[in-house]
N, C-alpha and C positions, 0 to 999 in steps of 0.2 A: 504494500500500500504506500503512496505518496500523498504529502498534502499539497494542496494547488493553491499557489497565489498569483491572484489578478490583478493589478496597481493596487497591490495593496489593499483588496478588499473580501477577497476570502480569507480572512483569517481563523487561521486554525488552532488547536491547542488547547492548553489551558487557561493561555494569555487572554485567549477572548472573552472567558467568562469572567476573570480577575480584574482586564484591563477597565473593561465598562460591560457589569449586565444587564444595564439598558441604551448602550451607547449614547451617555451625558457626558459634553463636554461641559456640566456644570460650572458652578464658584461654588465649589464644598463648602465652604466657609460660610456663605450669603444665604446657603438655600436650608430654611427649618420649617419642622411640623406646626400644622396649624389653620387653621381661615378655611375659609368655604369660595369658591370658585363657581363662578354663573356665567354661563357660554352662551348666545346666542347663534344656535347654528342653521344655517339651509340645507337641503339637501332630505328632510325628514318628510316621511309616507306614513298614513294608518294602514298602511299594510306592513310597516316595518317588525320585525321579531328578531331574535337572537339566534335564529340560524343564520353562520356566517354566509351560506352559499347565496343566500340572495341580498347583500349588502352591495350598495352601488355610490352611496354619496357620503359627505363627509358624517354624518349626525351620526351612522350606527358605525360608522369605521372609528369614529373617535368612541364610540359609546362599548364597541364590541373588543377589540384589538387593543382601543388605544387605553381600556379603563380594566373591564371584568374579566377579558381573557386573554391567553399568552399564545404565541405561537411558538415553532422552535428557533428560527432566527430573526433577528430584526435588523432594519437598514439603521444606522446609527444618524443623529443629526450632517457628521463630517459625509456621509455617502459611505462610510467601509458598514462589514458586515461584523454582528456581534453575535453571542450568540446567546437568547431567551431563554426556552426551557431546553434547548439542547446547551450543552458547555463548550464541547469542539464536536471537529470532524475529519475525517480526512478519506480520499480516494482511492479507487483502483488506479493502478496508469493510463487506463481506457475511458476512466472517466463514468466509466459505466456501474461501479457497486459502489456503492458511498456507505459507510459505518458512523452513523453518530451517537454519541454518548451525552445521555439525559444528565436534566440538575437532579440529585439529592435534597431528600429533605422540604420536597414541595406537595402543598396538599391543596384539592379545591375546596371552593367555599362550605361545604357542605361536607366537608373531613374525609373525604377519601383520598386515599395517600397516590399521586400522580408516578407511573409509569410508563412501562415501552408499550402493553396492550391499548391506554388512551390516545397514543399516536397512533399506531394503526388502526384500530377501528375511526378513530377523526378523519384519518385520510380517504381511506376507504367508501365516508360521506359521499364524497365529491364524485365518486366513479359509481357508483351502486347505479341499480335497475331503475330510471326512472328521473334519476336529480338530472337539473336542469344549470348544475353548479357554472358558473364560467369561469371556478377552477379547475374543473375538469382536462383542459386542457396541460395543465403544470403536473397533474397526479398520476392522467392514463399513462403516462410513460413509462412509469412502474410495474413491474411486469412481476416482482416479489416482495413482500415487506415482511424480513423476517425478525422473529423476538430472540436476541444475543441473551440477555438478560435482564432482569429488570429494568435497569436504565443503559439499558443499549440495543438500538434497532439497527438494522441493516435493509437499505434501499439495493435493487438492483432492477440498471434502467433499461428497456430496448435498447436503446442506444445511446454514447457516451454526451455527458452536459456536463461542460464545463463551470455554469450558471448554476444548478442545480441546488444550490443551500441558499443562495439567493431567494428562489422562488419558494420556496419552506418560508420567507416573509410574507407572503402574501397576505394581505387582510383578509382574506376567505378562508386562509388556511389556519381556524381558531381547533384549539384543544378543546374535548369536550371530556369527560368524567366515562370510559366504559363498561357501556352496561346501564350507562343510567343519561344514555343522549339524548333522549325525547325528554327526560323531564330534564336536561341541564338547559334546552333550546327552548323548554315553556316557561322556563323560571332565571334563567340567564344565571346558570352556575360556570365560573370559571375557577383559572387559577392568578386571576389579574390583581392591582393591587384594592382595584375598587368593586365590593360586593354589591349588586342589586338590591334595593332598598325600594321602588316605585318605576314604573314603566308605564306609560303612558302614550302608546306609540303615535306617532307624528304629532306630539304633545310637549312631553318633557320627561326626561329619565333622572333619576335622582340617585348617585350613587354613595357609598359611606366606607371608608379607608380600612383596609382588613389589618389587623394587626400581627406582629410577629411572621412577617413578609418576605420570602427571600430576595426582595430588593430592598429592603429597609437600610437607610443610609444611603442609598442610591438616586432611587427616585419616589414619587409618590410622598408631595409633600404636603397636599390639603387635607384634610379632614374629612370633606364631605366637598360632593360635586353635583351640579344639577347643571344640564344639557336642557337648554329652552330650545324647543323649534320655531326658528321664528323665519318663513322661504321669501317673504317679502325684503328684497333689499331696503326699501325708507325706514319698514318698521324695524329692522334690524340696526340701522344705525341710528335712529332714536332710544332705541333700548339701551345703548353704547352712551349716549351725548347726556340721556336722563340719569344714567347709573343703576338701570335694571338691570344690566351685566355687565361682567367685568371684561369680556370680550366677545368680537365678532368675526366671521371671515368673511370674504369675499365683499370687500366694501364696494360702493357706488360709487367710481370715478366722479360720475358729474357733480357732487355735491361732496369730496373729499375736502374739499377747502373748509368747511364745518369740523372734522376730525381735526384738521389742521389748525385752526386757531384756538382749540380747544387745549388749554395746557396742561389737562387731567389725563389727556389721550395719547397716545405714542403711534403708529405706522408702521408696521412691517412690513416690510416690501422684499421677495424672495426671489429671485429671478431660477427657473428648474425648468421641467418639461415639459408642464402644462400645454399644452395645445387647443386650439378653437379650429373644429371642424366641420365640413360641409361633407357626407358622405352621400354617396348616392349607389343604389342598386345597380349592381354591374349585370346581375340576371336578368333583368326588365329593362325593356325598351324605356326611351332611346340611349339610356346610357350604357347598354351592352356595347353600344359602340363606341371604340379607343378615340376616333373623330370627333364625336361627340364632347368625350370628355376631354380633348386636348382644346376644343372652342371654350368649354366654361374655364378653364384652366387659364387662358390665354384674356376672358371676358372678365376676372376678377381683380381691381384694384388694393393689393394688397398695405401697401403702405399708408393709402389712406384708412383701412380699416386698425392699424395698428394707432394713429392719430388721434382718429375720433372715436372708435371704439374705448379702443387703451389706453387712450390720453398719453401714449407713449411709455406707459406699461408693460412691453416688451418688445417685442422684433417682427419682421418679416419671418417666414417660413419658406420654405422650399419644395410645399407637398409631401417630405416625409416626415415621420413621430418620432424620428431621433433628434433628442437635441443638445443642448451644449453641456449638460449634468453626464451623459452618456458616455464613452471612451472610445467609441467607433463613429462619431456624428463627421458624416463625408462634406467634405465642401465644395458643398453644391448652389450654382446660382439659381436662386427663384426664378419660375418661370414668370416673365415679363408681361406688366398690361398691354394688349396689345391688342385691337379691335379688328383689326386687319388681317392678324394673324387668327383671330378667331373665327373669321370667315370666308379664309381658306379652308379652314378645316371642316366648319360646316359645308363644304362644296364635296368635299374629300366624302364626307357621307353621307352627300347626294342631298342634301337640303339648302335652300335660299334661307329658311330662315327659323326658329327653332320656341318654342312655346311649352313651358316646363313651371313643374308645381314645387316652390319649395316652403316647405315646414318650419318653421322657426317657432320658440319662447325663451322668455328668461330663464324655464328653466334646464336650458340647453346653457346657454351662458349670459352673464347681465349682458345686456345690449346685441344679444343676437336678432332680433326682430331689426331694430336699427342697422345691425349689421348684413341682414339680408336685403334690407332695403336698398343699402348703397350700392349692393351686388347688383342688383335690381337694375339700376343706376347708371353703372359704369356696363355690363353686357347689354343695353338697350344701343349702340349705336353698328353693335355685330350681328343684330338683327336679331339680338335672341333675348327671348321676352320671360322673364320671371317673373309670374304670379306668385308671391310672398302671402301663405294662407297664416296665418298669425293661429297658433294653437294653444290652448290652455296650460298652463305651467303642472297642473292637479293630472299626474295619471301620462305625462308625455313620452318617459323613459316606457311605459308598459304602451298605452297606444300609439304610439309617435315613433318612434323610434326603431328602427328596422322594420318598421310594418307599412310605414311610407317609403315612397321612392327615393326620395332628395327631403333632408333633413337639417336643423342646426343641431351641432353635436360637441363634447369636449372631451378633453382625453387626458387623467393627471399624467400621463407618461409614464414610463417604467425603468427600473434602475436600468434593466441589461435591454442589448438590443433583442435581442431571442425572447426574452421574456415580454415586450414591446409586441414583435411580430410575431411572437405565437397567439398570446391576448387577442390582438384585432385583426391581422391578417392572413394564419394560417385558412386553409379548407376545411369548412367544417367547424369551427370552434363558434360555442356559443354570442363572444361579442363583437363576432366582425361583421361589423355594422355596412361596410360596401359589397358583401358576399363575395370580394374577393375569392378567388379559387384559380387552378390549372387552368380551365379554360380562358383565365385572363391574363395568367402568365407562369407555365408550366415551369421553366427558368428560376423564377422565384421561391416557386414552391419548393424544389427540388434543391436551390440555394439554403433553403431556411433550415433543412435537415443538414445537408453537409456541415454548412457554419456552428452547428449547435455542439454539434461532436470535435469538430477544431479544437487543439488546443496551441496551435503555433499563435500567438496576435497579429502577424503580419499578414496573415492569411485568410486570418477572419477579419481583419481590418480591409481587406478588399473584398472580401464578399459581401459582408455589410454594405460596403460603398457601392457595390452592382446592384444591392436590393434596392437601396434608398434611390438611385435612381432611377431605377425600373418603376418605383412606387412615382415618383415627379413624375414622369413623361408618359405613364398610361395606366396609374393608379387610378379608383373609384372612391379617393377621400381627398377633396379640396382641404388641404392644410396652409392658411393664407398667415397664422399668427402662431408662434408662441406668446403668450400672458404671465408674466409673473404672477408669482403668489400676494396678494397684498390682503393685508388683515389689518385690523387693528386692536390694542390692550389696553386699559387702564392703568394707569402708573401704578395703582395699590396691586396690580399683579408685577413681579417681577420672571424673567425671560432668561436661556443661557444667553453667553454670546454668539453662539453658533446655532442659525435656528435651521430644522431640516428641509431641505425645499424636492423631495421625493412625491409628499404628497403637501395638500394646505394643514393648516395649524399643526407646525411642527412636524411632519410625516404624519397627524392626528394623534400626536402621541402627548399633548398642553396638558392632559388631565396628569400623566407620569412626571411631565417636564420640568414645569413651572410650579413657582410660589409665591406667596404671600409676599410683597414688597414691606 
């Protein structure tokens, strides 16, 4: 067996679990027990529950992963990996059997003492008869999980992933108590530091500090935590300006100058992977055809969407979901506004001129309605007409979203690139939202496996770079922005210095993070 290190972020050993086991680049010194912490978050559904496999936005990923349950590794605020309830790991040279060894001494809320059997049957979740997990794609590749010993599993994969203890972070891939998973998903039993107290879905969760914690000294420094749902951006940052919470994410550009003069409030601003997208069904006419999609590609003004949308809150995109957080992100120039060059393209397949439905709400992303509209805008002179249907924020990720053709979409982005394009654009996996497949570029698909078993960087560093192009010039997901993370805190909450920008509010990890100022 070898262990594998990636720029430094697979780390193995014992070091991982001593260095940081929760990956806190805290101020040990600043950070103490105490205070109660009030979130205002978006992202919350009354269909939400504590099975991690249908967790989608930040409310239960902060509420599931980032409070009452553990996974086995986690992404650290710096980007390296640490390791949760697993301590290290390490490889086959193939890359193909992984061995990792569980923490000691950890129990869930409900006193059952945590082992190797609660990882496999948690994994197990995600591939069973019937789930609909969109982690399924990180887990099928397991082909054996077998029990070493109490705290020691053994993964052995079809094929070698370099990546593989990485995607063990996944916020879907929560530990459950086994033998007792239906009632740990009706009652929200974990091994997190915060126990379920009140749940109130797409309401408010109200969680209360577990004592005698194997991260005690670590992390886990409020008392008590209550997650408000609040999906409306104004009434979100009034609940911030009034001091009904102590923090919110996803603030309102246009009205940030309120946050800003406000000297009670501070600004996070996280520049990461985040993307805003327009994907559209590569199955269904007329964007089966690559023509097609090189005319809207060619019709969208992206620089102005980064302006007015993001008030210049992050960058131009280039049509791929790697971005500058990544360690394979190719440099590649955006494809250009270009009216002319959109229709030639439309000629290319066989149309004068082109009449297309696209879906948008806030809550796809603040200002995507706005942002469709300039779409709208800037492709009316290529001759191609966008009907912007403006659709209800309530219920849009379940009817809206892969159920229409052409949609507004976002994407927090993924640490690895494999973990990226397996998520949204292998064949077949639950969230790939342009039904990408072979028939639209057999090339890529057959790239995405080779790359994944890679273990040279120079070599996966060019294969990456032929996906990500192949996704520009005849992909089915308009990627016109990355977005920074921007949030805002109240000074009586205090913050590390290093905040994660994997996912928003700290990787969703503020309830672990952060403390009492």
């Amino acid at each position: 067996m070898t262990s594998i290190s990636r720029r430094s972020l697979l780390r193995t050993g014992a070091a991982a679990g001593v260095l940081a086991a929760t990956g806190l680049p805290i101020r040990a010194q600043e950070a103490k027990r105490g205070g109660r912490l009030v979130v205002g978050l978006s992202g919350a559904n009354t269909s939400d529950n504590w099975d991690g496999r249908t967790h989608s936005d930040i409310f239960m990923t902060s509420s599931g992963q980032g409070a009452v349950f553990d996974s086995l590794t986690e992404v650290a605020a710096d980007g390296s990996l640490v390791g949760e309830l697993a301590t290290d790991w390490e490889a086959s040279e193939d890359a193909k059997t992984w061995t990792f060894n569980l923490r000691k001494g950890v129990t869930f809320h409900n006193g059952k003492k945590f082992g190797a059997d609660d990882v496999i049957e948690s994994l197990q979740l995600h591939v069973a008869e019937g789930s609909k997990s969109s982690a399924a794609p990180l887990v099928s590749p397991i082909t054996e999980m077998k029990k070493l010993g109490e705290h020691q599993v053994q993964f052995v994969l079809a094929e070698g992933n370099a990546d593989f203890p990485y995607l063990m972070s996944d916020y879907h891939l929560l530990i459950y108590p086994a033998g007792q998973i239906e009632e740990a998903i009706a009652q929200g039993i974990g091994t997190g530091l915060y126990r379920n107290v009140s749940f109130d879905p797409g309401v408010r969760w109200v969680g209360q500090r577990v004592e005698s914690h194997y991260k005690d000294g670590q992390a886990g420094w409020f008392d008590e935590i209550e997650f408000i749902a609040i999906n409306d951006n104004t009434a979100r940052m009034n609940a911030l300006l009034t001091g009904q919470v102590d923090a919110i994410n996803r603030i309102d550009f246009k009205t940030e100058s309120l946050l800003k003069a406000n000297p009670a409030i501070r600004i996070q601003e996280v520049p990461g992977n985040q993307h805003y997208t327009f994907p559209m069904l590569t199955n269904i006419a007329p964007f089966d055809d690559v023509n097609v999609r090189r005319a809207l590609k060619h019709g969208i003004n992206r620089e102005e969407l980064v302006q007015k949308i993001l008030f210049g809150h992050g960058k131009v995109a280039a049509d791929s979901p790697i971005g500058a957080a990544n360690q394979y992100m190719a440099d590649l120039d955006p494809i250009p506004y270009d009216p002319d060059k959109a229709k030639f393209y439309l000629k290319e397949a066989g149309l004068d001129s082109l009449s297309v439905d696209l879906s948008a709400s806030s809550a796809a992303f603040e200002g995507a309605v706005d942002a469709a509209q300039l779409y709208q805008a800037s492709a009316a002179p290529a001759g191609i007409d966008i009907n912007v249907v403006q659709e209800p924020a309530d219920g849009y990720w379940s009817n809206v979203w892969i159920k229409k053709p052409w949609c507004a979409s976002y994407w927090s982005g993924r640490a690895t690139e494999d973990w990226m394009f397996s998520s949204a654009y292998q064949e077949g996996v639950a969230w790939n939202d342009s039904q990408w497949g072979t028939d639209d570029s057999e090339r890529f698909q057959n790239l995405l496996v080779e790359a994944r078993a890679t273990l040279d960087p120079s070599k996966r560093r060019e294969m990456y770079g032929e996906m990500q192009q192949i996704l520009r010039d005849d992909g089915g997901v308009i990627i016109p922005m990355f977005a920074n993370w921007v949030q805002a805190v109240s000074n009586k909450v205090a913050t590390p210095d290093t905040i994660g920008n994997l996912w928003q509010m700290d990787n969703a990890r503020h309830a672990e993070r952060w403390w009492m100022a």
